[in-house]
N, C-alpha and C positions, 0 to 999 in steps of 0.2 A: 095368247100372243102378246109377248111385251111391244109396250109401245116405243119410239125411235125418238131419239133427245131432239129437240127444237133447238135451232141454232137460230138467233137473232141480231142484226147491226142496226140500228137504227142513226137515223142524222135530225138533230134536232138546232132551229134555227131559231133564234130571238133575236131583236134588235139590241144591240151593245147595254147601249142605256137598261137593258133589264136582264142582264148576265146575269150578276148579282143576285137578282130575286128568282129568276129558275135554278141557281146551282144551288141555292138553300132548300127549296123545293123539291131539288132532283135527292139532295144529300138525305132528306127524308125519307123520300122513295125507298133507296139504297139499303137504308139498315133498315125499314122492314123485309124489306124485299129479297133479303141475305137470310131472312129469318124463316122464310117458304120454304114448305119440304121437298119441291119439286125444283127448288132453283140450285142451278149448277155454278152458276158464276153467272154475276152484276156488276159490270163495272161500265161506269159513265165518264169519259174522256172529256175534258175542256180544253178546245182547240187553241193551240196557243199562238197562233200566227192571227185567227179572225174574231175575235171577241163576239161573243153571242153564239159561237156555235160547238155545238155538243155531240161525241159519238157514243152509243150504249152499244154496247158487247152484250148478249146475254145467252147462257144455253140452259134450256130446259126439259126435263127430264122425261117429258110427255109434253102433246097436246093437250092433255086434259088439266096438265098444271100449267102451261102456261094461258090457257082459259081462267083457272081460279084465280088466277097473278092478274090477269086483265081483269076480272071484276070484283079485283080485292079493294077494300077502300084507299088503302093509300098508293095505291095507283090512281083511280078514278081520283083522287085528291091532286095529284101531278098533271093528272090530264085538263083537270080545271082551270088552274095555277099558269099551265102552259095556252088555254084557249085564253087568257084576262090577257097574257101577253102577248096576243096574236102570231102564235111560236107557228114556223113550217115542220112538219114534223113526214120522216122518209121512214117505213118501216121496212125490211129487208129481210124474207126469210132465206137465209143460205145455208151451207153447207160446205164443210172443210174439205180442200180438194187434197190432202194427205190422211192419211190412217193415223189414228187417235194411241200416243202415248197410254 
């Protein structure tokens, strides 16, 4: 049985004053995280109306990759990064209400 792509939004919140040091943080994430066999698309949004706040896009290709993605190091590096900035962090599993191009 193959397994059904993981669709991911997350909303991630920092206070202004440390925008700056999570988007260098997140920009890390990023290219390793483009680099995972299971990842479909990563891309992290900088809200540009509220400063400090971020939205991730992510879809992955399994549950079981985006397990390895959550306990790959440089994730758990972002997650660190984000706990030192007291970040609110929204994770959203959804799914696209149209049929896939």
């Amino acid at each position: 049985m193959m397994s059904e792509p993981v669709y991911l939004t997350a909303i991630i919140e920092v206070a202004p004053q440390h925008a700056d040091q999570a988007d260098r943080a997140m920009q890390d994430c990023i290219a390793h995280s483009r680099k995972e066999k299971a990842c479909q698309r990563y891309f992290i949004y900088r809200d540009l109306e509220k400063p400090g706040r971020f939205v991730a896009n992510e879809i992955w290709a399994s549950s079981e990759g985006l397990d390895a993605h959550s306990a790959s190091p440089h994730f758990q590096a972002l997650i660190a990064t984000l706990k030192t900035l007291s970040a609110k962090i929204e994770i959203m599993k959804v799914s696209p209400i149209e049929p896939q191009a």
